[in-house]
N, C-alpha and C positions, 0 to 999 in steps of 0.2 A: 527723408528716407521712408521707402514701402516695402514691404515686400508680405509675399501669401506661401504658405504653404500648405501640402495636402491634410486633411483630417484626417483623426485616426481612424480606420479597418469601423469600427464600431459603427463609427455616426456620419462613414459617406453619402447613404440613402439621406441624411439631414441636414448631411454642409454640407455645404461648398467648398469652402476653404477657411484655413488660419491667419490672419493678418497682423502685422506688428505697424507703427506711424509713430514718426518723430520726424513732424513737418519743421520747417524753420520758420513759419508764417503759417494763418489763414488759409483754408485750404477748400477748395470749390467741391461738392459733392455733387456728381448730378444722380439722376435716376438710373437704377440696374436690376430694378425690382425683386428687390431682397431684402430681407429683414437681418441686421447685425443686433447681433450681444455684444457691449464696447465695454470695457472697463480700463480705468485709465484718472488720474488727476483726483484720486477718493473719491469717484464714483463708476457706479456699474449700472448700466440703463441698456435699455431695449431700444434700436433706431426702427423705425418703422420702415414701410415701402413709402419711399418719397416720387411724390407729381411733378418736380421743378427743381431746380439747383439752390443749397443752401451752404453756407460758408460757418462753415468748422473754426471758431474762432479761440480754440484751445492756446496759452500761453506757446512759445517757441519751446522747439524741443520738448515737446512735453509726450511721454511714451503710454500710446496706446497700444491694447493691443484687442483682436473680437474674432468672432467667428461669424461668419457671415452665413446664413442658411440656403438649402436650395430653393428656388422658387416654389410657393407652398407649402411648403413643411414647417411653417414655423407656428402655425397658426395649432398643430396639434400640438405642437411642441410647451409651445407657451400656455395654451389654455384659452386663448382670445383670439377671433379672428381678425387676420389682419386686417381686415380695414377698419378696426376699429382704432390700428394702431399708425394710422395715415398720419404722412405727411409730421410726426410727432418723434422726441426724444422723451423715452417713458424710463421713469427709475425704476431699476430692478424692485427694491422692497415695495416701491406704490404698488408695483404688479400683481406679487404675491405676497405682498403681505410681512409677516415675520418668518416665512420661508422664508421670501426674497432678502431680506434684511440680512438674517444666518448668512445664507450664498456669496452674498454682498461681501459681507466681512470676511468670507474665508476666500473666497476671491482675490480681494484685496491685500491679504495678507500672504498673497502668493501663489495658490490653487491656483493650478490650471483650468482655463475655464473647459474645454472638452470634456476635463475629469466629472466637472461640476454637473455638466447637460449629458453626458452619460449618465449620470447616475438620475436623472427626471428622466431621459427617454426609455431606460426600464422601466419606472412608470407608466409611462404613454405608451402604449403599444398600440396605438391604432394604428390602421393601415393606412396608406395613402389611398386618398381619393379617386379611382380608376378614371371616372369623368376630367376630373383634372389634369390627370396625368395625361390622358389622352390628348387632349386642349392644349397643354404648353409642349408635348412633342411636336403636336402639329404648326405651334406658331414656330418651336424653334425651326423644326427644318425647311421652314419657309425661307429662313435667311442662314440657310446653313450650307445655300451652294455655291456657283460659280458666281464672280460678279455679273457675268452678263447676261445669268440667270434671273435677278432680281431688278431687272430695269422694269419694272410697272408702273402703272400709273395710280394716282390716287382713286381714280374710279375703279380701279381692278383688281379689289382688295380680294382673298381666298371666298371661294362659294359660301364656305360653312357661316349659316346665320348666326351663329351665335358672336360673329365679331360685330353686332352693329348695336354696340349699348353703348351707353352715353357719355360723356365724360365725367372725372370725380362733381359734386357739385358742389360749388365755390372754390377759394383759395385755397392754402394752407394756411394751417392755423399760427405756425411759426416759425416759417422756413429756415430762419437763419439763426434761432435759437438752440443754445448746444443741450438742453434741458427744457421741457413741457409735461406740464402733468392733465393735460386734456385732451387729450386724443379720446375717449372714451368718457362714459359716466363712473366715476369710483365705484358704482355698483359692480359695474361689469368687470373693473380687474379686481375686486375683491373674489367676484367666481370664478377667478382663473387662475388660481393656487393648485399646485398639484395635490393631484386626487381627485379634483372635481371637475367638471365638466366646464367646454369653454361659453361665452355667453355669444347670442348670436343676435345681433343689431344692425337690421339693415340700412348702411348711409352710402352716401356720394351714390357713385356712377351701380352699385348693388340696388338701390334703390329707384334706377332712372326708369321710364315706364319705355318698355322694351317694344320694339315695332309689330305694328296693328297684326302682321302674320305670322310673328314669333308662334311657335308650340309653345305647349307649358313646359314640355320638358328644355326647350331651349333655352325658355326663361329660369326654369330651375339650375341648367348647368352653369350659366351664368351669376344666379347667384352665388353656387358651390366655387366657382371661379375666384367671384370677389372675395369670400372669406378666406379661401386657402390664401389665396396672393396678395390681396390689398387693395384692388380694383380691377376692371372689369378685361376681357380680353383685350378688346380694341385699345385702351390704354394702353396696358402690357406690349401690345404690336407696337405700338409707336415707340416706345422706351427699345423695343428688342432692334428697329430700324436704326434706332440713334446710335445704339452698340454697336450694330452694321455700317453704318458712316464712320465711325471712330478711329473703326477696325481698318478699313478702307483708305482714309484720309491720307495717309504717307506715300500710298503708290498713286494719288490720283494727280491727273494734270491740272486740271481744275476743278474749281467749285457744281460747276455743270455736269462735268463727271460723275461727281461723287455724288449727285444726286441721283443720277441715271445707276449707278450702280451698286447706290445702295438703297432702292427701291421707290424711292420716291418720285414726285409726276415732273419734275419741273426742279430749278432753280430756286426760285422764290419759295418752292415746297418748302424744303430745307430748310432755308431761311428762319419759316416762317414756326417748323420744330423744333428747330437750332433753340432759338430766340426761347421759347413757348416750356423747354425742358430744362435747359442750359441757363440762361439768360441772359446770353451773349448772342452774334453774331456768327453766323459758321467762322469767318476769315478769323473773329478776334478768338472765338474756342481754339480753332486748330491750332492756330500759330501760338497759342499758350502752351 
């Protein structure tokens, strides 16, 4: 069992949505480039923006329930930028602390969690990033029209330079772990208790050396990129295609199709993002 529902009036600029889970098994998470607040099983943790599919391996029936953020927003929210929170399940108290710990417990003992990150985003009042916000409108409505709108090829990715940064760099650190406490250096989530500033540490694909004609403001908006989101545009594009194919996938006749009309160059594209985010198959994803 899934289901989402809207966030309160207060914190729609900052969620996305409310989610409850009581899977009967294991449950495959792929990439949606959003950071969740889960609490769930005596514990309350931070999910990071994940690069590949990792498997939720919570007892059966076991009742979670998070908020899930909008892309970028979580990074003011929390205090840390997300990519320091890649690919990682970060414990609420590691994060902040004996804030976090307080939260944790009143969390746990029933708080609703809205009520709980309401009361920190009065705190936080900074604004969103206008750079960013501009960036992820423009990736969204890249795949937000007709199918036969996004049949491009992989060489024919949008003008704006600033999609040609790098991938995150290396693995993940624990894909399929339902808790990690290193995504970051402890120093930096001790600075990111509210009231203080978040820490800002350039890794992965925030730190890839950006192409020889980049501007600097290019290379800056891409930085501002990876910390709000978790990694760099061109990632984010690829995770936002997969969502594209997902979404796609029930009305397509075939694999070939669904390539072609969910933006990808080819067949084998697909394949080869399927595999690369998922880590499956298109044929064995879909038909799950």
């Amino acid at each position: 069992m899934y289901s989402e529902s809207p966030p309160p009036d207060s914190l729609r600029r900052l969620v996305r949505c409310r989610w409850e889970s009581a899977e009967p098994g294991p449950k495959r998470i792929v990439p949606d480039g959003c950071v969740d607040l889960v609490a769930g099983a005596g514990q309350v943790f931070v999910a990071g923006p994940d690069t590949t599919a990792w498997t939720s391996a919570f007892p059966p029936g076991t009742r979670l329930r998070g908020l899930r953020f909008q892309p970028g927003a979580a990074a003011a929210m929390l205090g840390v930028g997300a990519d320091e929170l890649r690919d990682s399940r970060v414990p609420l108290p590691d994060l902040w602390n004996r804030r976090g710990a307080t939260l944790a417990d009143e969390i746990l003992s029933g708080r609703d969690l809205a009520d709980a990150m309401a009361d920190v985003a009065a705190e936080r009042t900074a604004a969103a990033d206008p750079v960013v916000e501009r960036m992820l409108a423009h990736l969204a409505a890249e795949f937000a029209g007709n199918a036969g709108e996004l049949g491009r090829g992989e060489g024919e990715a949008p003008s704006a330079r600033w999609l040609a940064d790098g991938r995150p760099a290396g693995p993940p650190t624990h894909p399929g772990a339902r808790l990690s406490s290193n995504a970051a250096e402890p120093s930096a989530w001790r600075s990111a208790a509210p009231g203080r500033q978040p820490a800002r540490h350039p890794t992965g694909d925030q730190a890839a050396q950006p192409p020889a004609n980049a501007s600097r403001s290019e290379r800056q908006a891409r930085r501002r990129f990876t910390l709000a989101v978790g990694y760099g545009p061109a990632t984010y594009r690829r995770i936002l295609r997969l969502h594209r194919a997902i979404a796609l996938a029930p009305a397509a006749a075939t694999l070939a199709d669904l390539a072609v009309a969910a933006g990808y160059a080819d067949q084998p594209h697909l394949t080869r993002e399927c595999r690369a985010l998922t880590g499956l198959t298109p044929g064995a994803y879909f038909a799950g």
